[in-house]
N, C-alpha and C positions, 0 to 999 in steps of 0.2 A: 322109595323105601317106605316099610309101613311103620314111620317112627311114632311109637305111643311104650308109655314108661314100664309096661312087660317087657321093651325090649332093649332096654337101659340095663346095664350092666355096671356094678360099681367094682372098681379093682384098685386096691390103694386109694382111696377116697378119691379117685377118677373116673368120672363115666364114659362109658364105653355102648358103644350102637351094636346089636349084634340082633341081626334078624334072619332064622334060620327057615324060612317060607322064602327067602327068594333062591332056593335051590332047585323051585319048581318052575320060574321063570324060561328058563334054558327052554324048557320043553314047551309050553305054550308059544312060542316064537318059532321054535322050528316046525311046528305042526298049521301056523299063522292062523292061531286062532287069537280073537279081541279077548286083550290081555286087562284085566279090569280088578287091580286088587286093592286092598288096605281096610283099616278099620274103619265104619263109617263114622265114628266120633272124632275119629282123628282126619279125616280125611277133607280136604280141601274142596271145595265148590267146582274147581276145574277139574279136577279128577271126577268127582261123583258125577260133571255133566261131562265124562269122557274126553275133554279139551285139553288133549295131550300135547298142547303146542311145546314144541320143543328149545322156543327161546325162554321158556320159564319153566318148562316141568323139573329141570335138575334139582332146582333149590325150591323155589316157592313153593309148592307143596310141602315142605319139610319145614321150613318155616310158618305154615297155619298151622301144624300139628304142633312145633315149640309152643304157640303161643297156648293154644288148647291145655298143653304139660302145665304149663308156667301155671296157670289160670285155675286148674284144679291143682296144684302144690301149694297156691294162696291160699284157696275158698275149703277146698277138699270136694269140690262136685263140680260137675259139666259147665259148662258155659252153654249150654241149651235147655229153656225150661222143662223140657218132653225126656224122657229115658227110653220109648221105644222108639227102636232101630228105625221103623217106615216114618217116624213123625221128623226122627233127626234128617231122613234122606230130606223128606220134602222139604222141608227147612235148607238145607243147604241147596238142594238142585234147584226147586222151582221159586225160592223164598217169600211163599205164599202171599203175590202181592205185595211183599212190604218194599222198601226201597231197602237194596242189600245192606246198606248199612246198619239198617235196625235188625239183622238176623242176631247177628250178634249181641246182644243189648246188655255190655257190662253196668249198668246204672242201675238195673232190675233189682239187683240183687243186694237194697240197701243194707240190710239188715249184717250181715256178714261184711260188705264193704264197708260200712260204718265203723264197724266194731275192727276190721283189721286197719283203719285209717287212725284208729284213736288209738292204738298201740303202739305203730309206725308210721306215723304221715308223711314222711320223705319218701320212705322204700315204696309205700302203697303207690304213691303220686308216681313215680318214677317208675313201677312195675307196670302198673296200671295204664300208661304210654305205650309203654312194648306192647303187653297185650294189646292195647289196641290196634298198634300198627301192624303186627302179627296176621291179626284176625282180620284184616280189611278184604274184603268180598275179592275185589280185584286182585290178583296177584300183581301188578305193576305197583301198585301200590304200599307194598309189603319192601320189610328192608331187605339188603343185600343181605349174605349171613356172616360178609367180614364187618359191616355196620353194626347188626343184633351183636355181634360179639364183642365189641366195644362198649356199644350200650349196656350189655347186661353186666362186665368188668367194670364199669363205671359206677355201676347202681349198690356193687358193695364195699 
């Protein structure tokens, strides 16, 4: 799914997932061409390096993109210092050297994290956990998304 918050729908103060680009999936499958979609801001590292392993492509992909949502709903901007598309790819596929961990670098951005820590330090500390476990490079590593949903009913 290419979940990124264009394709959030709210009905009755309920969100709701509606992404109407996977109508073209049908056809890419039957014609078996390599099927390679989603936003790259939203897009998970195992996708962007094509590792559609199938014991984790259902959810974990969906859950680096939660966390990405969550992340810009705090900050109000990316979780990648770069805005153009070839700077985010290489960041997430080849992570320029750094040890995956650091692609991510929620600390960076004291300025902003400071200032939402000193309004809410509970919610900050406690959001700021998700995202991080969200965003871990590895997908094993990332929670279940009956976990995340515990987690994140918990934090309000």
């Amino acid at each position: 799914m290419d979940l990124k918050p264009q394709n959030i729908m709210m009905i009755n103060s309920i969100p709701k997932i509606a992404d109407f680009g996977f109508s073209k999936i049908k056809k890419f499958i039957e014609h078996g061409e390599n099927l390679h979609y989603g936003t790259f801001q939203y897009m998970s590292p195992e996708l962007a390096n094509f590792d559609h392993d199938i014991e984790y492509a259902a959810t974990k992909p969906d859950i680096w993109a939660i966390g990405v949502i969550i992340y810009q709903m705090l900050f109000g901007f990316d979780q990648y210092p770069y805005s153009v598309m070839d700077n985010i790819f290489r960041q997430v596929v080849y992570f320029e050297g750094k040890n995956p961990d650091e692609v991510v670098d929620y600390t960076k951005v004291v300025g902003k994290l400071e200032q939402y820590r000193e309004t809410n330090k509970y919610l900050a500390e406690k959001l700021m956990g998700i995202i991080e476990r969200c965003l871990k490079p590895n997908p094993y590593e990332r929670p279940e998304a009956e976990e995340l949903y515990e987690q994140l009913s918990q934090s309000y």
